[in-house]
VEXKOLKE-389322 format. One line per field, with one value per residue: residue number from 1; residue in one letter; z, x, y of N, C-alpha, C in turn. Coordinates in nm, 3 decimals. Layout:
% residues N
num = c(NUM ...)
residuo = c(a ...)
n_Z = c(Z ...)
n_X = c(X ...)
n_Y = c(Y ...)
ca_Z = c(Z ...)
ca_X = c(X ...)
ca_Y = c(Y ...)
c_Z = c(Z ...)
c_X = c(X ...)
c_Y = c(Y ...)
END
This chain:
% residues 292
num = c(1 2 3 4 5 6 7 8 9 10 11 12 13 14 15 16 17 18 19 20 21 22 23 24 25 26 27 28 29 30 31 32 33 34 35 36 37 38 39 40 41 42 43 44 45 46 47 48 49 50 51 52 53 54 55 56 57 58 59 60 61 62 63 64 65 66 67 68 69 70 71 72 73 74 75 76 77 78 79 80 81 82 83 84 85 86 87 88 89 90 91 92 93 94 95 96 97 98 99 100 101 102 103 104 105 106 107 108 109 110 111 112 113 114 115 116 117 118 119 120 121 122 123 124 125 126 127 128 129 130 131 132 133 134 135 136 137 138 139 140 141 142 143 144 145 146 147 148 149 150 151 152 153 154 155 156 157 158 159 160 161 162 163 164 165 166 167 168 169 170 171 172 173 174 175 176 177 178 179 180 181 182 183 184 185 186 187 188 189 190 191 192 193 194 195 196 197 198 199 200 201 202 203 204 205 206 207 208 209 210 211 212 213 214 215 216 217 218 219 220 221 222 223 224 225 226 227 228 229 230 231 232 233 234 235 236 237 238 239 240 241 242 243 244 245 246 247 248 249 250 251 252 253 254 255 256 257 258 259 260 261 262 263 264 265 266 267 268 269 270 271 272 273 274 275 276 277 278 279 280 281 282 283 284 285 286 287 288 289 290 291 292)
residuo = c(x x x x x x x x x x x x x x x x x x x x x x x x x x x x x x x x x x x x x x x x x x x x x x x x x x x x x x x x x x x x x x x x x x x x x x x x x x x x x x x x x x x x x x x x x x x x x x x x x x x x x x x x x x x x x x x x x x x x x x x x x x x x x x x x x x x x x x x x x x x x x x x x x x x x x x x x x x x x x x x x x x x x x x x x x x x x x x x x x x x x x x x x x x x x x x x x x x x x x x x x x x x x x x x x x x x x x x x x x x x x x x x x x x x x x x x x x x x x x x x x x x x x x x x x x x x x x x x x x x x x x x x x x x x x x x x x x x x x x x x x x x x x x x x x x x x x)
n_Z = c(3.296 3.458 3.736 3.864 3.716 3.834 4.130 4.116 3.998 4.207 4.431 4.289 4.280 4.579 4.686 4.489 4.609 4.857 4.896 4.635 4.706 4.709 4.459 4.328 4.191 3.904 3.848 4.055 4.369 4.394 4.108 3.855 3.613 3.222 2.938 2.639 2.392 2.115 2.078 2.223 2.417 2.763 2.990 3.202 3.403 3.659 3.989 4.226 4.626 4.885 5.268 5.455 5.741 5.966 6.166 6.289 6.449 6.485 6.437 6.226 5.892 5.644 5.445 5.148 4.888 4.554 4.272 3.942 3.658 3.343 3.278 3.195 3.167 3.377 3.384 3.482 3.853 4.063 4.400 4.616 4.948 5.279 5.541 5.851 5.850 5.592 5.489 5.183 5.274 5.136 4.868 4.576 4.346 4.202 4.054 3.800 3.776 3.608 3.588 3.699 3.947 4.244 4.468 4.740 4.989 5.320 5.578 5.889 6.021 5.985 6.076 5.942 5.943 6.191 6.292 6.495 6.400 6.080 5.818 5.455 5.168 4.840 4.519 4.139 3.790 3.481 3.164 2.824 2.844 2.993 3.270 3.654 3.960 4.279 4.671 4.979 5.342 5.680 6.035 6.273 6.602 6.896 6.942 6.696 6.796 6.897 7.161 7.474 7.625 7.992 8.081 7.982 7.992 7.966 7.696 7.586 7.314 7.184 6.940 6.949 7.045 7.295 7.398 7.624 7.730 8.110 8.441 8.771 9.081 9.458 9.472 9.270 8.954 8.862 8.691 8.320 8.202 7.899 7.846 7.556 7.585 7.756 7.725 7.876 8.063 8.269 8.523 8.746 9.051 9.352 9.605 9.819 9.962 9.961 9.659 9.285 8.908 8.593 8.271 7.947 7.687 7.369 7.124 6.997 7.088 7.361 7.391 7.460 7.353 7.305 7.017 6.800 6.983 7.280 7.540 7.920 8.095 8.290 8.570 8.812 9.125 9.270 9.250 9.358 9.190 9.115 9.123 9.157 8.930 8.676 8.323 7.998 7.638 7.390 7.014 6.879 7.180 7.485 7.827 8.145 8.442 8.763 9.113 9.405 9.720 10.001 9.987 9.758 9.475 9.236 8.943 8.709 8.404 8.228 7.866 7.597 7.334 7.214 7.109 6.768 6.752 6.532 6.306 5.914 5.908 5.961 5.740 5.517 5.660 5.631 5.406 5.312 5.447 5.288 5.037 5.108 5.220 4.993 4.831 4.997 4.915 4.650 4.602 4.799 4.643 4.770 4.694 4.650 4.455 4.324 4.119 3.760)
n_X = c(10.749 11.086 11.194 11.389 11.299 11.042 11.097 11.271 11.060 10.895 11.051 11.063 10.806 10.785 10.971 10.870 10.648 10.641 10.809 10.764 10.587 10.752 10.800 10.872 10.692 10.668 10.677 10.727 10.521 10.470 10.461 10.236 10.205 10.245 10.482 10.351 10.440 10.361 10.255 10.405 10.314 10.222 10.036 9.769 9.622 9.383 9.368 9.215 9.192 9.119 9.058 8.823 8.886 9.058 9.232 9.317 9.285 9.494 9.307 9.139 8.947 9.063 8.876 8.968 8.942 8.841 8.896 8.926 9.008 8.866 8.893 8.914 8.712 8.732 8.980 9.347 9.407 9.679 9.744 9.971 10.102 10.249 10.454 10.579 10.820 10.891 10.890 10.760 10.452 10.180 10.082 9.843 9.596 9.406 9.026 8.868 8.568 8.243 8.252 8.462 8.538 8.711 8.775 8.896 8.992 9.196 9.344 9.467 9.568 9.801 10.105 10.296 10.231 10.377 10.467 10.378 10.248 10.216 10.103 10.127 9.956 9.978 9.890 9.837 9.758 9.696 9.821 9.820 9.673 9.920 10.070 9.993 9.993 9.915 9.856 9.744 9.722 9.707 9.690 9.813 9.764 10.064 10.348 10.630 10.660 10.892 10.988 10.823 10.539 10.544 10.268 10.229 10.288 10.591 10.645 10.897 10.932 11.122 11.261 11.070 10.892 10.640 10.403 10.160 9.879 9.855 9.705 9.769 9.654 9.726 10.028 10.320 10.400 10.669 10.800 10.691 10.589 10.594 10.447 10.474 10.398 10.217 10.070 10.023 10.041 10.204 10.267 10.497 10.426 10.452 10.298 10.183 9.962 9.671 9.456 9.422 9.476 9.470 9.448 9.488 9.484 9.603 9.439 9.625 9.809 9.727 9.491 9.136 8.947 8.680 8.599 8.480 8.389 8.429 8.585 8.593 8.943 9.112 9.313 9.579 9.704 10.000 9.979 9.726 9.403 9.168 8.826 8.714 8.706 8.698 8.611 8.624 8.578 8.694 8.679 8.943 9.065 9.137 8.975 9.138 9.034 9.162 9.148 9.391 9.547 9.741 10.092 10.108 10.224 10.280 10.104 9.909 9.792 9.570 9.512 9.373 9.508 9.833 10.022 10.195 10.433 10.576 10.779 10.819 11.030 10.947 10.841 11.077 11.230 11.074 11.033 11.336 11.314 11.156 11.265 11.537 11.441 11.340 11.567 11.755 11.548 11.571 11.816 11.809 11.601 11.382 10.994 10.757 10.553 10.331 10.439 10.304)
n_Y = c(18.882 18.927 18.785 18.968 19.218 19.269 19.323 19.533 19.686 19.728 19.884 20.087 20.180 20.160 20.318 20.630 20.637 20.748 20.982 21.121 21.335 21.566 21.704 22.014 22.342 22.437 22.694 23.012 23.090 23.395 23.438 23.544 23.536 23.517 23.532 23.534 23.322 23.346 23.564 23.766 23.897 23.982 23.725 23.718 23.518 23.525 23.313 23.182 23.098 22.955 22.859 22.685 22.763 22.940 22.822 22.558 22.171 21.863 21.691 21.756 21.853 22.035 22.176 22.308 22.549 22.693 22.918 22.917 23.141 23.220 22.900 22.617 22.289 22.039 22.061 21.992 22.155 22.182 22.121 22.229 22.172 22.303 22.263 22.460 22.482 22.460 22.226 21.966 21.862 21.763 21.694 21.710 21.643 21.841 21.889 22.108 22.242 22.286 22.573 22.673 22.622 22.481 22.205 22.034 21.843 21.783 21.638 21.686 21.502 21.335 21.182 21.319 21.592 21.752 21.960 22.277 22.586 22.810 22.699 22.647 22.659 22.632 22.647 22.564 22.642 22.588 22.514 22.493 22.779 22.941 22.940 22.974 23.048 23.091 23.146 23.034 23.051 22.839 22.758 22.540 22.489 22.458 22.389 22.452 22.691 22.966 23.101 23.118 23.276 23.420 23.388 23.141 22.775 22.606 22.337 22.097 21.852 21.658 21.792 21.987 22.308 22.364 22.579 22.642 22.800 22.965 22.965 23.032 22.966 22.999 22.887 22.854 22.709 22.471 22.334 22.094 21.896 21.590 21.337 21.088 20.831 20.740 20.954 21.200 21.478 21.597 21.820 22.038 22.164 22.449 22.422 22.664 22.732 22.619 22.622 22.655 22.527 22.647 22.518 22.594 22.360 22.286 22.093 21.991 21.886 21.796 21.537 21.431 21.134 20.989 20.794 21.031 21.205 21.427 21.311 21.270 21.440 21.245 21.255 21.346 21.364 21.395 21.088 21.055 20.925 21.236 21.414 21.665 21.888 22.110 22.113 22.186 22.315 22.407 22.453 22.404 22.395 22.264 22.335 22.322 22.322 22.293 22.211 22.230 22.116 22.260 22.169 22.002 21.841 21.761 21.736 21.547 21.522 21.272 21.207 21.059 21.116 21.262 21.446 21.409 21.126 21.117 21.257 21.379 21.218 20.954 20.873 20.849 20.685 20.445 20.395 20.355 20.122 19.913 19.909 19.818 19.537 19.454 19.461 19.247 19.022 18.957 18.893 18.698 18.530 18.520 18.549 18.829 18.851 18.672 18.416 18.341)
ca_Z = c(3.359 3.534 3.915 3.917 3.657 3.930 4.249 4.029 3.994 4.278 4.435 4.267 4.361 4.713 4.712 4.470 4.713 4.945 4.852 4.513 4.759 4.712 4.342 4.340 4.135 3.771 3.889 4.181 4.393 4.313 3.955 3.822 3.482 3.205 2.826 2.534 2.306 2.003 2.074 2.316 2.530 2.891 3.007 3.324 3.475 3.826 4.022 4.417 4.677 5.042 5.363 5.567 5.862 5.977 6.283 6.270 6.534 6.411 6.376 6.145 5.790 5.575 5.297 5.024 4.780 4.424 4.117 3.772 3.608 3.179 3.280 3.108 3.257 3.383 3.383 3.628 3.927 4.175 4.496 4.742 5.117 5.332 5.663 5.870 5.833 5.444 5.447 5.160 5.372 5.099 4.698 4.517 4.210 4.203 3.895 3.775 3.703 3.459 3.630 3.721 4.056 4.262 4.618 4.802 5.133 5.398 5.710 5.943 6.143 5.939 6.148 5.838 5.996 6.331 6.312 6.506 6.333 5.990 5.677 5.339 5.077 4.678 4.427 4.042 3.736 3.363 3.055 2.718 2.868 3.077 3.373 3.703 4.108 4.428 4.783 5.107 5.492 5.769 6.143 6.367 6.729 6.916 6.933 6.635 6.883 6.921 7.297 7.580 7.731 8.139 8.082 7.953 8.041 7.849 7.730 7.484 7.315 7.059 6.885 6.897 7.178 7.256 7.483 7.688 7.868 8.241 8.532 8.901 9.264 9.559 9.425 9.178 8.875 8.854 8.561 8.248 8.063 7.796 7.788 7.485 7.622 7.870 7.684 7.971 8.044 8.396 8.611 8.873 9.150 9.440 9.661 9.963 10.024 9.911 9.518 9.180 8.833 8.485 8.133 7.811 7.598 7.224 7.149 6.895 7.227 7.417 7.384 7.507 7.294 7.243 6.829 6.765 7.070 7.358 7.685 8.041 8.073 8.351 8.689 8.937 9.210 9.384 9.263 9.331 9.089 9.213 9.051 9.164 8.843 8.558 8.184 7.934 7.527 7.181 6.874 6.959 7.289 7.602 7.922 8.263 8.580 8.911 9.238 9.463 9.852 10.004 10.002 9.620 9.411 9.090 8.873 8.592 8.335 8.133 7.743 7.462 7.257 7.206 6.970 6.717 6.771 6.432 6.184 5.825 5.866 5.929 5.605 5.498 5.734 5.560 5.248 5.346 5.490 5.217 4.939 5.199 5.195 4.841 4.802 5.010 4.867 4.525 4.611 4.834 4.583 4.832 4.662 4.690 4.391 4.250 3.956 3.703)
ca_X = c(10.844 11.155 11.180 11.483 11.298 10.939 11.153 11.290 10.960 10.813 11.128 11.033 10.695 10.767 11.007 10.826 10.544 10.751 10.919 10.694 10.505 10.818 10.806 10.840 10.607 10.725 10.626 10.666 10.340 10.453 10.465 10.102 10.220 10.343 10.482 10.323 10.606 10.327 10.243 10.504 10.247 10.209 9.876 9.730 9.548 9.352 9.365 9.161 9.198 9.073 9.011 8.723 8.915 9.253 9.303 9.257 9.378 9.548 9.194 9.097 8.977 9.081 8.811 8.988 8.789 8.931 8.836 9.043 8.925 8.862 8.947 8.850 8.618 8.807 9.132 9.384 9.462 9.807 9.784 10.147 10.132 10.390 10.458 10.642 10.961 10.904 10.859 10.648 10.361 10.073 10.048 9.741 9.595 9.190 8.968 8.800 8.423 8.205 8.228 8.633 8.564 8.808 8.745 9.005 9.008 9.356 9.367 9.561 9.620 9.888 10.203 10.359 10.175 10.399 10.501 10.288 10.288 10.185 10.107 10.095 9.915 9.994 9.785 9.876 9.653 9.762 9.893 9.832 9.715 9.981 10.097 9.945 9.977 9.868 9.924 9.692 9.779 9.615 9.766 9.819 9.835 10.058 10.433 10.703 10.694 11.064 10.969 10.689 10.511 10.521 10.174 10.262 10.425 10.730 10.665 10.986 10.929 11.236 11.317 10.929 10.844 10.468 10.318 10.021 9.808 9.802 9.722 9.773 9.659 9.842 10.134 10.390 10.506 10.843 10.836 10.601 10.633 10.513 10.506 10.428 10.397 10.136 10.002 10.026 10.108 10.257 10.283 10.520 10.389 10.489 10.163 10.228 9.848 9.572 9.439 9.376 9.561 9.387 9.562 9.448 9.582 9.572 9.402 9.688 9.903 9.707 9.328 9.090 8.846 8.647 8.573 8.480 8.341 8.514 8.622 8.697 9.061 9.223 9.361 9.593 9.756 10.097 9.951 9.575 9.330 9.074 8.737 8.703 8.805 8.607 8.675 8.551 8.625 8.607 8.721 9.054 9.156 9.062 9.016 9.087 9.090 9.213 9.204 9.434 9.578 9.879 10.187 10.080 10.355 10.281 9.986 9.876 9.621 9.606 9.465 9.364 9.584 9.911 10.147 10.188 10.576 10.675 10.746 10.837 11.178 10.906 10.794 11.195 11.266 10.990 11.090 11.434 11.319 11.079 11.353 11.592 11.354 11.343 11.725 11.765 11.453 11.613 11.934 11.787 11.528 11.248 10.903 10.636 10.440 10.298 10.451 10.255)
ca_Y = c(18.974 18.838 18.867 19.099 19.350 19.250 19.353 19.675 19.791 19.724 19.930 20.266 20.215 20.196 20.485 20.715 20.677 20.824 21.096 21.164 21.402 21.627 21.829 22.164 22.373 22.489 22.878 23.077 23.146 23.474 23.518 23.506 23.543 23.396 23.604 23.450 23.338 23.358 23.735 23.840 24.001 23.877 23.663 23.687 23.385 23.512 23.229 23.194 22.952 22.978 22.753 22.751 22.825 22.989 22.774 22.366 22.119 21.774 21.577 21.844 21.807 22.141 22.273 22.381 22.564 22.784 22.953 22.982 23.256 23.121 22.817 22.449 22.254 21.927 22.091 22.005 22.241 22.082 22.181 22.172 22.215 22.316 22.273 22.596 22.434 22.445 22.077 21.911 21.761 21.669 21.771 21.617 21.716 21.914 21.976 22.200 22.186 22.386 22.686 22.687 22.592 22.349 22.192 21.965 21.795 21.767 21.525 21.699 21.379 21.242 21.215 21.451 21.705 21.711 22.110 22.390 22.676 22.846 22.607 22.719 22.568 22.675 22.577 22.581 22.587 22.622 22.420 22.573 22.905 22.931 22.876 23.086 23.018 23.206 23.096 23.099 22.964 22.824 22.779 22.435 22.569 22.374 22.311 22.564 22.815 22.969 23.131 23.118 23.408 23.415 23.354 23.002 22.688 22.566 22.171 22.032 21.752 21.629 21.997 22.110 22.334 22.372 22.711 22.621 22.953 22.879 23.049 22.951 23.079 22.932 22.837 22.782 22.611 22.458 22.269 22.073 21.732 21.577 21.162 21.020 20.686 20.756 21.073 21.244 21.631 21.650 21.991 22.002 22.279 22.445 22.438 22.684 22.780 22.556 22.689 22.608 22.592 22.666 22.521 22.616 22.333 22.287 21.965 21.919 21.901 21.634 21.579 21.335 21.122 20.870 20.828 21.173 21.278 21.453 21.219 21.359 21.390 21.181 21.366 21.227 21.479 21.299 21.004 21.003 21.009 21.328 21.380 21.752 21.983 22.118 22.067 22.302 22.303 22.490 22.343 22.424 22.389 22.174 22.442 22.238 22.366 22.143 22.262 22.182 22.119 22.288 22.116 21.926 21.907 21.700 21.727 21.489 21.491 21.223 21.206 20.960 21.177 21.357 21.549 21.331 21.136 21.080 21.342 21.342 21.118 20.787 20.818 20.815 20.526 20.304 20.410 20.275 19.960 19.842 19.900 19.718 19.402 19.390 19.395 19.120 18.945 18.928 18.788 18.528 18.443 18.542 18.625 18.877 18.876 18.495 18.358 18.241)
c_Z = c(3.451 3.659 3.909 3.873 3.793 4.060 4.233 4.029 4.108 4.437 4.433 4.292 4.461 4.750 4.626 4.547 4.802 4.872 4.709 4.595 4.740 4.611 4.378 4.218 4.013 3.773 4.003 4.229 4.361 4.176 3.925 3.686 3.384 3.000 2.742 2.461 2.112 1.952 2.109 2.444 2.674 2.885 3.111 3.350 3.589 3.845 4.221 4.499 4.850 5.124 5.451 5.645 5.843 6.107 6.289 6.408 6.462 6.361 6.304 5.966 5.749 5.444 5.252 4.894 4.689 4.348 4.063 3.685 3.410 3.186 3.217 3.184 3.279 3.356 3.551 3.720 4.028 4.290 4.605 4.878 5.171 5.441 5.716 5.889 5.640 5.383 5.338 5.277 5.265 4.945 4.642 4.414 4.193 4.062 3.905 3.708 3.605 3.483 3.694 3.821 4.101 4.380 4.631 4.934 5.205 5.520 5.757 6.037 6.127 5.998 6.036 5.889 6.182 6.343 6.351 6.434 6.155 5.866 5.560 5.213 4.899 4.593 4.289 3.926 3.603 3.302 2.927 2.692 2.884 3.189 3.536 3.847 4.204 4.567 4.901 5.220 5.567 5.901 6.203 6.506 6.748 6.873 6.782 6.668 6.913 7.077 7.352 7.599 7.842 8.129 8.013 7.972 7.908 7.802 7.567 7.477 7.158 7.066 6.876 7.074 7.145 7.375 7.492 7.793 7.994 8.307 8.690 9.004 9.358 9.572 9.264 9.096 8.818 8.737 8.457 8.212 8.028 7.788 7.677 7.459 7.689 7.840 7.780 7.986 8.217 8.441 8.687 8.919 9.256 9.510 9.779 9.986 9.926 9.788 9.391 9.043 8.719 8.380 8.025 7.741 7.470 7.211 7.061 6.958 7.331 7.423 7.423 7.452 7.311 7.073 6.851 6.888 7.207 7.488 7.787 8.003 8.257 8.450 8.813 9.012 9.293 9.344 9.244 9.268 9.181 9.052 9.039 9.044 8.731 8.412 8.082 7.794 7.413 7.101 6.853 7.040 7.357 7.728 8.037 8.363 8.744 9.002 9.296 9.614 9.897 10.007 9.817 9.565 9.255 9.034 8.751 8.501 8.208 8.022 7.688 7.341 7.241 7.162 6.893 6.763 6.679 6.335 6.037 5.836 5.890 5.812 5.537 5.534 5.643 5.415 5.204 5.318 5.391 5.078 4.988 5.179 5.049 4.770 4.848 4.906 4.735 4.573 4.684 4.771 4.660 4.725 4.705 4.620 4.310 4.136 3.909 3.574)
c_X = c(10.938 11.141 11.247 11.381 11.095 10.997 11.210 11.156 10.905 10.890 11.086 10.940 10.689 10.834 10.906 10.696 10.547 10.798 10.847 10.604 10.642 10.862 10.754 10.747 10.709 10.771 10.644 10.586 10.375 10.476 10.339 10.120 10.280 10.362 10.438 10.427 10.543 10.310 10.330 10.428 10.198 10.060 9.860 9.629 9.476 9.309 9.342 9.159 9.189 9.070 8.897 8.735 9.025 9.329 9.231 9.360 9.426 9.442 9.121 9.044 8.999 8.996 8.866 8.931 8.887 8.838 8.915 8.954 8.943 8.939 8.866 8.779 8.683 8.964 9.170 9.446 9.563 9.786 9.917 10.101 10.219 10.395 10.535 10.772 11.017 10.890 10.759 10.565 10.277 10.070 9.922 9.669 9.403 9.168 8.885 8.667 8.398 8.239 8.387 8.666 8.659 8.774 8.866 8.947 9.140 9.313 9.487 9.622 9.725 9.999 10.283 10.306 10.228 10.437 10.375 10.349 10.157 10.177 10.092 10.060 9.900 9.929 9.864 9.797 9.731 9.838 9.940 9.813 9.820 9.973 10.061 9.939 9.945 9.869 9.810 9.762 9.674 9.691 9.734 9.835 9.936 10.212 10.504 10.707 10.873 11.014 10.787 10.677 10.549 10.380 10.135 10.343 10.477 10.720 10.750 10.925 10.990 11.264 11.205 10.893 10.683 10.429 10.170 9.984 9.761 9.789 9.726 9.771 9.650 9.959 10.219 10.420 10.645 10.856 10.690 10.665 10.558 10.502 10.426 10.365 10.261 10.039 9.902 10.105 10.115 10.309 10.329 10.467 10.421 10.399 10.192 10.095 9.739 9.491 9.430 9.456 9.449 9.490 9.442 9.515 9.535 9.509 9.521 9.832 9.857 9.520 9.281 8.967 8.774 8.515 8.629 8.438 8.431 8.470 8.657 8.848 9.055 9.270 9.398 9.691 9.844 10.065 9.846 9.518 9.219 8.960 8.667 8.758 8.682 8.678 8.598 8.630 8.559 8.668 8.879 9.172 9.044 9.085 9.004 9.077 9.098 9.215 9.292 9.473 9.760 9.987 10.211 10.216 10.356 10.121 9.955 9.786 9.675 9.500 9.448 9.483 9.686 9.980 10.182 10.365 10.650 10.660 10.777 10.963 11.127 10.920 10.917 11.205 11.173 11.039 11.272 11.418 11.260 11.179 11.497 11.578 11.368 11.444 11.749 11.672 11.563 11.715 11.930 11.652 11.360 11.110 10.791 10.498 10.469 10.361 10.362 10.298)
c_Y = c(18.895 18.856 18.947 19.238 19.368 19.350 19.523 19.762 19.805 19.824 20.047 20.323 20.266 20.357 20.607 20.771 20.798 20.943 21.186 21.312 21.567 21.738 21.945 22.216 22.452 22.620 22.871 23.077 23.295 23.557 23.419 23.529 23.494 23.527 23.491 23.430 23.316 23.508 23.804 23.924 23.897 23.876 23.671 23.630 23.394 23.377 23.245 23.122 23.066 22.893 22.799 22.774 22.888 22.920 22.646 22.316 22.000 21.662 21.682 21.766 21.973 22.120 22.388 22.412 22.699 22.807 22.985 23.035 23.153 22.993 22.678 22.349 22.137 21.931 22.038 22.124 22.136 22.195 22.108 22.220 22.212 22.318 22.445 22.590 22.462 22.311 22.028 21.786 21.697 21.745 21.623 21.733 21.740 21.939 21.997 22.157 22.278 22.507 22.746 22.674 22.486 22.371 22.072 21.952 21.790 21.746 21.545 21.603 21.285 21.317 21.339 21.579 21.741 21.849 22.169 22.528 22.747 22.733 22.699 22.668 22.679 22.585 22.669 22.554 22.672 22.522 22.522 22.715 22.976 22.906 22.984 22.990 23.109 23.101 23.118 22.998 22.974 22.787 22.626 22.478 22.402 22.326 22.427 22.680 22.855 23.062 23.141 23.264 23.384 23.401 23.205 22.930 22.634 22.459 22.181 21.892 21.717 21.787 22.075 22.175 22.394 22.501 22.690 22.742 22.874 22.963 22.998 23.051 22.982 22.860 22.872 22.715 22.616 22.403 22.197 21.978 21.674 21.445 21.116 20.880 20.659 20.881 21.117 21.375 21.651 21.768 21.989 22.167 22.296 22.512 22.510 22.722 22.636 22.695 22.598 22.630 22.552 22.604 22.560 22.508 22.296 22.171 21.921 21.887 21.734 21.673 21.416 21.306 20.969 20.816 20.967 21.308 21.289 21.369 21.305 21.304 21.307 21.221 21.310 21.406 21.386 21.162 20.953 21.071 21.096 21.327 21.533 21.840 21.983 22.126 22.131 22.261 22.396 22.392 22.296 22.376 22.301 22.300 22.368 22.331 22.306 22.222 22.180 22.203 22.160 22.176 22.015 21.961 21.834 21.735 21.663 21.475 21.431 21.199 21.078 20.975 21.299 21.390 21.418 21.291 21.104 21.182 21.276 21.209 20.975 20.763 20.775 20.693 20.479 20.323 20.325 20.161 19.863 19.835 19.783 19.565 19.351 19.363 19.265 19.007 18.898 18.841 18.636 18.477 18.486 18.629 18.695 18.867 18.723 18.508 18.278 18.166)
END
């Protein structure tokens, strides 16, 4: 193989990587049917798909589990996921055992997964039967919110806004921020009595680990770290609660982990850059793969 037609392939690789995650499905999810064009009479295909939950955070795995009704044993089923933007996030392809069952796995931790909100995962099953889809969703808390309650603070971060449940007695909050750098969720407050503030926050917001197992978070007030505050959790959420001294006016709690900061347009960029490389490469001769 020459180098140019080497550098060519190795080209479509990198992009179809990329971007291959992006076919649309042949069918609607809703049209479950398909006309025979030997009989003329329509076929219907039931087709089931579920998750074991309805609410995951971003270190999640999703059990996806189906049945195709007369279906072939080692057939393929495609499942698409969608973010709540409509974004393809993850398509991969399940089969079917003796019994028409299908199971799947999804690792919500991949920066592609940077929208809170509704997901929607379509699944597709059919060749020579035809062709037959159905649709379920599952929820990310945590950031595709379009407004806050008054029973939550406001944190922007890029175009995603995130709604955290708080409550506060002796004071005030003036503001919320988010640093990615420092994955850190700062509170400013306006302390006129000595009191305490509560957050509810998503873990898919800022969470604190070490592996798999949950870490205290972190807690500085003006500055100093305090050691006074309790820390509570579901699967969920992290529940803090800080007391504090009149006059306080910042509050920090800092994480292991927070909103992811790259959405889909990395995977673009690399997809860019690695096709990039290989243009140059060619013209200046540079190799990747041994000649023999």
């Amino acid at each position: 193989m020459s180098t140019h037609k080497e550098y060519a392939l190795i080209a479509i690789l990198a992009t179809a990587a990329v971007i291959g995650i992006l076919p649309a499905f042949a069918q609607s999810a809703a049209d479950s049917s398909q006309i025979s064009p030997s009989t003329g009479s329509q076929q219907i295909l039931p087709i089931a798909v579920s998750t074991d939950k309805d609410v995951y955070d971003r270190q999640s795995i999703v059990i996806v589990t189906g049945h195709v009704q007369n279906a072939i044993a080692g057939q393929a089923v495609t499942m698409k996921v969608s973010d709540p933007t409509g974004k393809i996030v993850e398509v991969n392809q399940l089969t079917l055992n003796n019994n028409g069952d299908f199971q799947g796995k999804i690792n919500t931790s991949s920066p592609l997964w940077s929208s809170g909100g509704t997901y929607t995962i379509y699944v597709q099953a059919g060749a020579q039967q035809g062709l037959l889809s159905t649709t379920t969703q599952f929820t990310l808390p945590g950031g595709g919110e379009i407004n806050c309650t008054p029973q939550q603070l406001s944190a922007t971060l890029g175009a995603e806004l995130y709604c955290i449940d708080y409550s506060i007695d002796g004071g005030t909050v003036s503001g919320v921020t988010l640093n990615t750098a420092s994955k850190t969720l700062a509170v400013k407050i306006q302390a006129d009595n000595d009191g305490q503030i509560t957050l509810n926050i998503p873990r898919s917001v800022l969470d604190a680990k070490s592996g798999t197992n949950d870490r205290v978070f972190a807690v500085l007030i003006d500055g100093d770290e305090v050691q006074e505050f309790t820390d509570s959790s579901t699967n969920d959420t992290r529940n803090i609660t800080i007391p504090f001294q009149a006059g306080s006016e910042k509050i920090e709690i800092i994480g292991t982990q927070i909103v992811p900061e790259f959405g889909p347009i990395a995977a673009l960029v690399l997809a860019i850059a690695i096709v990039s490389i290989i243009a140059v490469s060619a013209k200046t001769g540079l190799r990747f793969m041994p000649k023999y």
